[in-house]
C-alpha positions in Angstrom: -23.2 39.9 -27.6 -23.4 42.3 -24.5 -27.2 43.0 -25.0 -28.1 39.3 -25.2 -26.4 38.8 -22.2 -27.2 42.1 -20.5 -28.1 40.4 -16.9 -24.9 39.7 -16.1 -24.3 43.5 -16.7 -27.4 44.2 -14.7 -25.5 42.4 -11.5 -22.8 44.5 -12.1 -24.4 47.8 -12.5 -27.5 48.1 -11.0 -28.8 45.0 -8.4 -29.3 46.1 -5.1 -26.1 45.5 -3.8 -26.5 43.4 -0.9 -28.3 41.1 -3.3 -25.7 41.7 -5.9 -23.1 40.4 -3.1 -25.5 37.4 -2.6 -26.3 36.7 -5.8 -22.4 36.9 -7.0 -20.9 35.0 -4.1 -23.3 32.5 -3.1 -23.0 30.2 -6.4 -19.2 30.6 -5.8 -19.4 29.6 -2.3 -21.3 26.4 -3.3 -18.6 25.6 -5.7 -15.9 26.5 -3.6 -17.9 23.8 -1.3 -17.3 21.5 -3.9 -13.8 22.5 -4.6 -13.3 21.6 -1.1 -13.9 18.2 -1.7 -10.9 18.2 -3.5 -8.7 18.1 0.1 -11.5 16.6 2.5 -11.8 13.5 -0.5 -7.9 12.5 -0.5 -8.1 13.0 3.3 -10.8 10.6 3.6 -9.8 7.5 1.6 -6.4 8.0 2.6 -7.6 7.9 6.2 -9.7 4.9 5.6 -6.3 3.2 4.7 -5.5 3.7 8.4 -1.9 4.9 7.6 -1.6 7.9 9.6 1.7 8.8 8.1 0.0 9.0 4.8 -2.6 10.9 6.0 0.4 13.4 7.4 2.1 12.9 3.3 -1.0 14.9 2.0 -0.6 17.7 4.5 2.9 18.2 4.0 2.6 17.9 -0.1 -0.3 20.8 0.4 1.8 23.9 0.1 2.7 22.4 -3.7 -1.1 22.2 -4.8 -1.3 26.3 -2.6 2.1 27.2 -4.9 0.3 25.9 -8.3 -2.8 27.6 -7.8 -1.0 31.3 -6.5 1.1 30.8 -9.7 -2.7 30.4 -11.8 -3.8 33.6 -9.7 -1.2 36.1 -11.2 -3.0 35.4 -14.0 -6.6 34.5 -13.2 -7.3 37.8 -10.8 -4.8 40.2 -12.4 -6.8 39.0 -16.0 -10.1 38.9 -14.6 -9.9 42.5 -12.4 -9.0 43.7 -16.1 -11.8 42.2 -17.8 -14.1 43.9 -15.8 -12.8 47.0 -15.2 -12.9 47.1 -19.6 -16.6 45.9 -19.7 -17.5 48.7 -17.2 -15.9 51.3 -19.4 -17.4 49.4 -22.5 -14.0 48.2 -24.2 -15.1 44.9 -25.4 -11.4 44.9 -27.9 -9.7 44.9 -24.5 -11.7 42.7 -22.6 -11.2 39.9 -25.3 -7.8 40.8 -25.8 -6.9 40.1 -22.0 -8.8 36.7 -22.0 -6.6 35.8 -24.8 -3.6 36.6 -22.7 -4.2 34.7 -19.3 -4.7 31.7 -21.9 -1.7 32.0 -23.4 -0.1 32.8 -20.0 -1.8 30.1 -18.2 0.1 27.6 -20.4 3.3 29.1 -19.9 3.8 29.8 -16.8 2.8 25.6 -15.9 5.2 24.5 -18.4 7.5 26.4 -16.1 6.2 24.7 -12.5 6.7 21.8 -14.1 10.2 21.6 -15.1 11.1 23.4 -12.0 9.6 21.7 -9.2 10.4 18.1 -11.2 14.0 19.1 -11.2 14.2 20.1 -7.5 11.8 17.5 -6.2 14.0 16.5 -3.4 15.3 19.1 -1.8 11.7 20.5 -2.2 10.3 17.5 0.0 12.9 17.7 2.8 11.8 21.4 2.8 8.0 20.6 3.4 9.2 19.1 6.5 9.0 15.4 5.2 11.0 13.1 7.8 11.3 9.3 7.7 8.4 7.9 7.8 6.9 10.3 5.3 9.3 11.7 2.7 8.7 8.6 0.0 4.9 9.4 0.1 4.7 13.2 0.2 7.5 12.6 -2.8 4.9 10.3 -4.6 2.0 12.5 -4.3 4.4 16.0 -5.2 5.6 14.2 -8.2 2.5 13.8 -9.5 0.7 17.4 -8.5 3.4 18.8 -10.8 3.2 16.7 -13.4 -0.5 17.7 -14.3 0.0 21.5 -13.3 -1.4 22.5 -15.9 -4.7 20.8 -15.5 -4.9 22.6 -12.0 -4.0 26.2 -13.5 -6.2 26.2 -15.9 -9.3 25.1 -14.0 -8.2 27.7 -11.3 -7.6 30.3 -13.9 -10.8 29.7 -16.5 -13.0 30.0 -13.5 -12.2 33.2 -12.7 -11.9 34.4 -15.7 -15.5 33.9 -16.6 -16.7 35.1 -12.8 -14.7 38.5 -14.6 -17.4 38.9 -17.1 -20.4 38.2 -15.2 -20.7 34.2 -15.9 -20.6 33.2 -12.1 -22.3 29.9 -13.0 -20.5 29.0 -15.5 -17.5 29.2 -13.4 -18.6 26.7 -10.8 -19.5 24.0 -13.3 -15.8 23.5 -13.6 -15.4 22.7 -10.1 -18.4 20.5 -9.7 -17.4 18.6 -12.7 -14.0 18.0 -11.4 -14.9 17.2 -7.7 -17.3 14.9 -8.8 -14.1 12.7 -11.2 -12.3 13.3 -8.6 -14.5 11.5 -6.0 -15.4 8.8 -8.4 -11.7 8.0 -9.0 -10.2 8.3 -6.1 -11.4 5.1 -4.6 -10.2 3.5 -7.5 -7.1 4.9 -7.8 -6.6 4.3 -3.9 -8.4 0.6 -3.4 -8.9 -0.6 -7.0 -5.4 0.0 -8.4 -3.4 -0.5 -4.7 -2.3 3.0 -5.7 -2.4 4.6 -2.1 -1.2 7.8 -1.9 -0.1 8.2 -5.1 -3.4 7.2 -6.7 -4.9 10.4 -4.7 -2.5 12.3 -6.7 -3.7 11.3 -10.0 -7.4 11.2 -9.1 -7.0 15.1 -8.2 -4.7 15.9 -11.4 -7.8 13.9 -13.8 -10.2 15.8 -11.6 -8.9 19.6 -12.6 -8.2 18.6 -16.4 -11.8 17.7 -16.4 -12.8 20.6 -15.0 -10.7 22.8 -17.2 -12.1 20.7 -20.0 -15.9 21.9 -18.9 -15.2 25.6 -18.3 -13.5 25.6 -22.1 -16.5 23.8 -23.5 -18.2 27.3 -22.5 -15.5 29.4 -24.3 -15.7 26.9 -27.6 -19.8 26.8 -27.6 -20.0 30.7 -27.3 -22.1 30.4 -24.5 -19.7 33.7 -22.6 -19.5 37.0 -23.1 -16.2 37.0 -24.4 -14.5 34.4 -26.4 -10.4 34.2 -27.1 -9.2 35.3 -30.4 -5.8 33.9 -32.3 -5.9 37.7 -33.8 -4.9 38.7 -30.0 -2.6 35.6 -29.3 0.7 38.0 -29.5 0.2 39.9 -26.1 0.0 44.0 -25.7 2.6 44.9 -23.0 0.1 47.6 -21.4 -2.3 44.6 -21.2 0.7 42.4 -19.2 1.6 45.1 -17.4 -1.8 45.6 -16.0 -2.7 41.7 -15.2 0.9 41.6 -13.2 0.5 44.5 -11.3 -2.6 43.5 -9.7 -1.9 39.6 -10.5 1.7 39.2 -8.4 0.2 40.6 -5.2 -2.6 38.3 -5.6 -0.7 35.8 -6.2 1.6 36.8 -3.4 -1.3 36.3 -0.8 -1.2 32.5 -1.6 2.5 31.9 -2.5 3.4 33.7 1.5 0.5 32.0 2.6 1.7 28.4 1.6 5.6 29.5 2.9 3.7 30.0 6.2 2.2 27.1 6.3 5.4 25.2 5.5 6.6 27.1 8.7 3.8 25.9 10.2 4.5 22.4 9.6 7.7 22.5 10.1 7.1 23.5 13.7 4.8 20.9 14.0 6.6 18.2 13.4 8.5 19.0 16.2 5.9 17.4 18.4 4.9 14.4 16.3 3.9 13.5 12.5 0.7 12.8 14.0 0.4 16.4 14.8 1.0 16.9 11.8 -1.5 14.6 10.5 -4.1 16.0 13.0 -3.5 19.7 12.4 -3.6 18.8 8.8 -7.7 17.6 9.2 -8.6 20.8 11.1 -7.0 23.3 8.6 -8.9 21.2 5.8 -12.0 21.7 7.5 -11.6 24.7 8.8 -11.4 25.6 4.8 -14.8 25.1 4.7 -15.0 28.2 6.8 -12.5 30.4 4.7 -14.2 29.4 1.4 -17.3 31.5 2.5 -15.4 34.6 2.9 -13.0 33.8 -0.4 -16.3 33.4 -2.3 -18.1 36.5 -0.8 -15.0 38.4 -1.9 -14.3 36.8 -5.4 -17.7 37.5 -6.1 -17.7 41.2 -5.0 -14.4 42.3 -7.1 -15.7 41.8 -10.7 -18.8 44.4 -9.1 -16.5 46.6 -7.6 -14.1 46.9 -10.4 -16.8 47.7 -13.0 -18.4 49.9 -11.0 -14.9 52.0 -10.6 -14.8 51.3 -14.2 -17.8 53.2 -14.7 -17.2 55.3 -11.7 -20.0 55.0 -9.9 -18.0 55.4 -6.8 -21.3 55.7 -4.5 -22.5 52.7 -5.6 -18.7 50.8 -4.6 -19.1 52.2 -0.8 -22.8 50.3 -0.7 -21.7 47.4 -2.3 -18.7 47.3 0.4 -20.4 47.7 3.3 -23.0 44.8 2.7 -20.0 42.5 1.7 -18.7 42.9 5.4 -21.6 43.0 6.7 -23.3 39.5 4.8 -19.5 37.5 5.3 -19.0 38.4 8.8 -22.8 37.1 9.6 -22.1 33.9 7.9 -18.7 32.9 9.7 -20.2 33.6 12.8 -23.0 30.7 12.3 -19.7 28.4 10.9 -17.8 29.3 13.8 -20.5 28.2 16.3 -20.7 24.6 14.2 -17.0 24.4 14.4 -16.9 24.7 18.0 -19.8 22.6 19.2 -19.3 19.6 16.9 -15.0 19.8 16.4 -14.6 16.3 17.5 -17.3 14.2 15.6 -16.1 16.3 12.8 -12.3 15.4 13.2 -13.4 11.8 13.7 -14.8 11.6 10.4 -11.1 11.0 8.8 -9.8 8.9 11.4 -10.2 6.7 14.5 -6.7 7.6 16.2 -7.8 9.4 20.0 -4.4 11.3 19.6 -5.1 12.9 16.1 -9.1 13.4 17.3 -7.9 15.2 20.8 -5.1 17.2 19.3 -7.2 18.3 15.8 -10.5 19.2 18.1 -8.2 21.2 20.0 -6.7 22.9 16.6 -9.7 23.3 14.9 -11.2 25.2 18.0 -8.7 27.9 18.4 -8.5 28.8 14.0 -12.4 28.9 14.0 -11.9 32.6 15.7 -9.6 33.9 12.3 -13.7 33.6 10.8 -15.1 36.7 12.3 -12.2 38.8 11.4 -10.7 37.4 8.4 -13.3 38.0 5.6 -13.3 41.2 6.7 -9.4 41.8 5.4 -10.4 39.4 2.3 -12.7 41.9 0.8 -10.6 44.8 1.8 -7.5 43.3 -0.1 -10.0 42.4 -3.1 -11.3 45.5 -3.3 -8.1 47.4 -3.8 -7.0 44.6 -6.7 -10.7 45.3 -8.3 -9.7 49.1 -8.3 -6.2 48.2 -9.8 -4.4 49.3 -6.9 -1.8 47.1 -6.2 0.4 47.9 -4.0 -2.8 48.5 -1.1 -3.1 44.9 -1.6 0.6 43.7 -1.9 1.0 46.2 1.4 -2.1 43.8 3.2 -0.2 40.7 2.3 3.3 41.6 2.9 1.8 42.8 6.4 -0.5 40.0 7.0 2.2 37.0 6.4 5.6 38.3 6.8 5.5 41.0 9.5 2.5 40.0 11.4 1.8 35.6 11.4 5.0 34.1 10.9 7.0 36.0 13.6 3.8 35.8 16.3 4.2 32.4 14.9 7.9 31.4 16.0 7.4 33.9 18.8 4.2 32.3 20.3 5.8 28.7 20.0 8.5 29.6 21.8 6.6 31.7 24.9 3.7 28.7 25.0 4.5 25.8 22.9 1.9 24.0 21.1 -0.7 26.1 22.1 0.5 29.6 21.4 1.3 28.8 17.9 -2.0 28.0 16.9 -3.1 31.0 18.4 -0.8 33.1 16.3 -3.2 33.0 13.4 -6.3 34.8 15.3 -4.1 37.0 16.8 -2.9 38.1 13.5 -6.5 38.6 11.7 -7.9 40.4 14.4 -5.0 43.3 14.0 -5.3 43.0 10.1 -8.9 43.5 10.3 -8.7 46.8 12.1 -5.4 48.0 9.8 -7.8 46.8 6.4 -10.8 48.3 7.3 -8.9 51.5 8.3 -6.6 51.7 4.9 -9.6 50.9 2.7 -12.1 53.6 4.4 -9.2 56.0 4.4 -8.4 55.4 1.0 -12.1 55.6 -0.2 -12.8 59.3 1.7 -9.6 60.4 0.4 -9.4 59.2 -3.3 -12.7 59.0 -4.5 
């Protein structure tokens, strides 16, 4: 099975790296383009309702959907980091074995969102920020994200379990299936069926079961490298002992990442649920921006941690260096977009002047996190690729806790509105410099 598919192990192994880092990242950028769609659609047709408050719903019910998907990424990175790390050292047993796991874990650990967030639905709303005018929708459209969890976990999860072994187009085909549903249905769900916000809900939720269903078409026509096994369906604890160690900082990154940006909000609110709404729109497409440097660096750890796997440490340091050096290059072009055209960008999902002035004005301050933050991505990716957690956990627990969210209530507090979205490039620039130095310390001392 490995030798018919040996050019996914050529990638790997051998490709000059900074076409290695091309050729791994780019197709997961353009899918991550299309997974964007997922946001900028519901913002859209919920924007051509006109309903503002709506609009403001969907941002405040986005730390759910960021919750959902770092739950799938304890078990997508964690299981994927392994499953590369095996193939580099040839253990095909323990590569299958661990696919095996993150399925069985995948459908687990939803079962268990589920249940939870149903049963505290409300006091989970009031904490998004939700006030009067929009707790019933951002209830509607929560209700229904957890509902279909599993849908979006195991689209999350599957793609990055095939990018482990190699299969990066395979792992977009998931997200461009369920963009594309969820494009076609939302419209229909929103208009159509006089579903409004709710109807966004379920168009997303049918969106990610149909892209799970494609990406385990793949594993079921034996089309991968790996396929799962019921003879590994009862889990080796060295096996879940590895995928958690790298998987919970991983999945830390987005879980203190969506607490932040429930701070975030909540300060917001503050000065208007339009702000809200219009802060909202400039984060969503400023995530057009941060999906180049997340795929650059999900497509750089399944070559770094086979490449440790086989120690080929030299060839690690190369692949590195034109990681940085390719991201940072891209996000300065984005960066330059974002500033000249912010407006006619903003104005796109809705004709308010308030929400275009204030989201112009957001969307021009986060667009400088792009030179400095891909830069900390790959560094923190690297570290989980090498099975080093707690480099990683250290970048996140920095990044989010110590660093953004007291700059964050300290900023709003010295200079209002506009110091706390300033807290955010403030806060890349100083992890850039502390990432870059742990990793290149870490590299010259350890291998």
């Amino acid at each position: 099975m490995i030798q018919k598919e040996d050019k996914r192990i050529y990638t790997l192994s051998r490709e000059k790296e900074a076409k290695a880092v091309i050729k791994m990242g780019v197709p997961l950028i353009a899918g991550m383009f299309i997974m964007v769609l997922y946001n900028l659609t519901d913002t859209y047709f919920i924007g051509l309702m006109r309903d503002d408050y709506q609009l403001a719903a969907v941002n405040l019910a986005y730390p759910v959907m960021m919750i959902t998907i770092a739950v799938s990424n304890m078990t997508g990175t964690g299981a994927s980091t392994l499953i590369a790390r095996s193939l580099g050292e040839d253990d095909i047993k323990k590569a299958s074995r661990t696919l095996t796991t993150a399925f069985l874990l995948t459908f687990l650990m939803s079962l268990v969102l589920s249940a939870a967030g149903l049963i505290f639905l409300g006091p989970i709303v009031k904490r998004l920020g939700a006030q009067a005018n929009t707790a019933a929708y951002t209830s509607q459209y929560v209700r229904v994200i957890l509902l279909g969890s599993l849908f979006t976990m195991g689209n999350y999860t599957l793609g990055q379990l095939l990018r482990g072994e190699g299969s990066v187009r395979y792992s977009i085909a998931g997200m461009i299936v369920g963009t594309v549903v969820n494009i076609i249905l939302d419209p229909l769900f929103i208009f159509t069926f006089g579903m409004e916000i709710r109807g966004a809900a379920i168009a997303t939720i049918l969106g990610n079961a149909a892209g799970m269903a494609a990406s385990l078409l793949f594993y079921l026509r034996k089309k991968t490298l790996l396929q799962p096994s019921a003879a590994y369906i009862r889990p080796e604890k060295s096996i879940l002992k590895e995928i958690f160690l790298v998987g919970i900082p991983a999945s830390l990154e987005t879980l203190l990442t969506s607490a932040a940006y429930i701070v975030n909000n909540n300060l917001a609110v503050s000065y208007g649920e339009l702000t809200v709404a219009a802060m909202g729109i400039a984060q969503k497409i400023l995530s057009l921006g941060n999906y180049i440097y997340q795929g650059f660096a999900a497509g750089t750890q399944p070559i770094m941690g086979y490449n440790y796997g086989s120690r080929n440490y030299g060839r690690m340091l190369r692949i590195l260096r034109a990681a940085v050096l390719v991201t940072s290059c891209t996000e300065l072009c984005v960066m330059a977009v974002y500033g000249i055209f912010a407006p006619q960008l903003i104005g796109l999902f809705t004709d308010s002047g308030e929400v275009i002035a204030t989201g112009s004005r957001v969307l021009r301050t986060l667009m400088f996190i792009l030179p400095f933050v891909g830069a900390v991505s790959i560094c923190r990716m690297s570290f989980q690729a090498m099975g080093k957690p707690q480099y990683a956990f250290g970048i996140t627990l920095v990044r989010q806790l110590i660093l953004y969210v007291p700059l964050l209530l300290l900023f709003n507090r010295l200079f209002a509105f506009n110091g706390m979205i300033w807290a955010q490039p403030v806060t890349e620039l100083i992890m850039m410099i502390a990432s870059v130095t742990l990793l290149r310390g870490y590299l010259k001392r350890e291998l």
